[in-house]
C-alpha positions in Angstrom: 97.9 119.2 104.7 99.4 116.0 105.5 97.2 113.2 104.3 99.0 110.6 105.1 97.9 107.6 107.3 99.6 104.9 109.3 98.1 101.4 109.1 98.9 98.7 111.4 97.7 95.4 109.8 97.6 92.2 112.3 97.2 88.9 111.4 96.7 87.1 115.1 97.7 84.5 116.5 98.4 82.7 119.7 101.5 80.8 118.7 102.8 83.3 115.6 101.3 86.7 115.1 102.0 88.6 112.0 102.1 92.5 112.0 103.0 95.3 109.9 103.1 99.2 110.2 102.3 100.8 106.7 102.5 104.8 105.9 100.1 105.1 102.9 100.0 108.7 101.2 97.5 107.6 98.4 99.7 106.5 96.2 102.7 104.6 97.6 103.0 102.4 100.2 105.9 102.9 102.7 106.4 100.0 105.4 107.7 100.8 108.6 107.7 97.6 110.8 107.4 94.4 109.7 107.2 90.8 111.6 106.1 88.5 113.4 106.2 87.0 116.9 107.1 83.9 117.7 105.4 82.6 120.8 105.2 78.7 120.5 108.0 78.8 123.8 105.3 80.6 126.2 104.3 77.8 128.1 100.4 79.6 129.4 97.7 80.8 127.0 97.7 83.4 129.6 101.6 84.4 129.4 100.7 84.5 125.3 98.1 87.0 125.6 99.8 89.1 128.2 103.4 88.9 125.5 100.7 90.2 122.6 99.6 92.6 125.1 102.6 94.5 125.5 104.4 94.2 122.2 100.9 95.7 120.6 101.3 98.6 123.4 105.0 99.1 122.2 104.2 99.7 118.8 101.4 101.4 119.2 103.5 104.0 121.4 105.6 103.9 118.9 103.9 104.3 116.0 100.5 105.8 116.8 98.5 104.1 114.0 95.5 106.2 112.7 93.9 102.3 112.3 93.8 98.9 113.2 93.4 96.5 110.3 92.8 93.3 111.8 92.1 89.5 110.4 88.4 88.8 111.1 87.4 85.3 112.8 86.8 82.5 110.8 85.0 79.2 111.7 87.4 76.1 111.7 86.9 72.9 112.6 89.4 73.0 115.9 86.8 75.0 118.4 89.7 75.2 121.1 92.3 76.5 118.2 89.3 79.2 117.4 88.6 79.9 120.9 92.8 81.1 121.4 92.5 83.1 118.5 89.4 85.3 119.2 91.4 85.5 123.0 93.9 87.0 120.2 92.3 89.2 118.1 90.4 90.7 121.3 93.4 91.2 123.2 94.6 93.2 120.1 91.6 95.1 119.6 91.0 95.7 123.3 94.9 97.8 123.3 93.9 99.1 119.9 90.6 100.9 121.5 92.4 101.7 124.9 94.8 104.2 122.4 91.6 105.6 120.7 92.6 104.1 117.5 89.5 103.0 114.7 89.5 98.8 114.3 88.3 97.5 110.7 87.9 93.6 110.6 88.6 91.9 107.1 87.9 88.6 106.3 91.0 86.1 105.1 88.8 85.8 101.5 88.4 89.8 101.0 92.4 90.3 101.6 93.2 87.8 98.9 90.7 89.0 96.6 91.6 92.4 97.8 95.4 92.0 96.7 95.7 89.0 93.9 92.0 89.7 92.5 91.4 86.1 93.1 89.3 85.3 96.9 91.6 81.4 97.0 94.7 82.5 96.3 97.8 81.1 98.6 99.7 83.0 101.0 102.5 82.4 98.5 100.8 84.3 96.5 99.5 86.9 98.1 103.3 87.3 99.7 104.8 87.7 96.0 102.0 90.6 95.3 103.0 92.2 98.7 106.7 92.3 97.6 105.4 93.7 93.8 103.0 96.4 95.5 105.5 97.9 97.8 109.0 97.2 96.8 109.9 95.5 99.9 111.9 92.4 100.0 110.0 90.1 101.8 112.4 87.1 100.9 113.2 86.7 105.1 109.6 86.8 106.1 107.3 84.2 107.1 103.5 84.0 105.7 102.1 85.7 108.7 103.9 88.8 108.4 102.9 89.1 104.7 99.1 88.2 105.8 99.7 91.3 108.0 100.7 93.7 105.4 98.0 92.0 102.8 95.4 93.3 105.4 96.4 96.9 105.8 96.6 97.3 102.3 93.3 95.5 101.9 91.9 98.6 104.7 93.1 101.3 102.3 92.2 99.0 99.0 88.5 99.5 100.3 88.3 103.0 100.8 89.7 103.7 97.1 87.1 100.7 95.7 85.1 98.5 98.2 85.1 94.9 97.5 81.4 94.0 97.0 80.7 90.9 99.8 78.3 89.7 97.5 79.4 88.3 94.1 77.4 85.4 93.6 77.2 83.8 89.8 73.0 84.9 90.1 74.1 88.7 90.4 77.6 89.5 89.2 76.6 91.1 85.9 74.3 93.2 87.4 77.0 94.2 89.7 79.6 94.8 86.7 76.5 96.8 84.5 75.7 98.8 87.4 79.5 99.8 88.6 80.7 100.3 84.7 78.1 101.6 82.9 80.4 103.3 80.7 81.3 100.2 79.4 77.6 99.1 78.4 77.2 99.2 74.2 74.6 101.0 73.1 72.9 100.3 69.5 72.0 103.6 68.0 
């Protein structure tokens, strides 16, 4: 039984958009695209979304992904700069669920806990742990195309251990007792 599964990881955008095909078998990751597309020459929003469009079609032809990992929204301060990017995201998830293929959303915060164990890390730094978890040379890759392989690791990161989305300072030692209690002293 083959129990491998194909991950495309997409970190939008409407001027560079960072993706990355991953072939995880539970144990290794093998990458199988990786990139990003530079479309800051498009003159239209519209010709943007149409480019992202067809080049998500080609590789999901290509590659038939068993799921989307995609960067969730986030609020900015820019309300036209978020407005392009959710026109972004949902063109990618609109192709994604045309091809039948399951969409997870992940948060920018949960893929940098997710691969550094530390929720403000820099895209340097998740870049470098990228590079150290797969064994791929990443030295002639921008940020975005990183950010895009962060995130499908982050999808199959989850499955094996979810990331609580609540760790406040008020509750995270009730977290910790409650998901090690092997590591709780007892006095006898």
């Amino acid at each position: 039984m083959d129990n491998n599964e194909i991950i495309l990881g997409i970190d939008p955008g409407t001027n560079i958009l960072g993706y990355c095909v991953i072939e995880y078998n539970g144990r290794k990751y093998n990458i199988l695209k990786i990139g990003s597309i530079n479309m800051t020459k498009l003159e239209t929003h519209l010709e943007k979304l149409n480019y992202i469009v067809d080049f998500i079609s080609n590789i999901l032809n290509e590659y038939t992904p068993d799921i989307l990992a995609i960067e969730e929204p986030f609020y900015g301060k820019n309300v036209q700069s978020m407005l392009k990017l959710g026109r972004a995201q949902g063109a990618v998830m609109a192709i994604a669920m045309q091809h039948k293929i399951k969409i997870e959303e992940i948060t920018p915060r949960r893929v940098k806990q997710a691969i550094t164990g530390k929720g403000s890390a820099s895209k340097e730094q998740v870049a470098a742990m990228i590079s150290n978890i797969t064994g791929y040379d990443i030295s002639n890759l921008n940020t975005d195309a990183t950010d895009a392989a962060a995130i499908a690791i982050t999808h199959t990161l989850q499955k094996i251990k979810p990331i609580s989305k609540s760790r406040s300072k008020k509750n995270s030692w009730k977290n910790f007792i409650n998901e090690n209690p092997d590591k709780i002293y007892k006095a006898k």
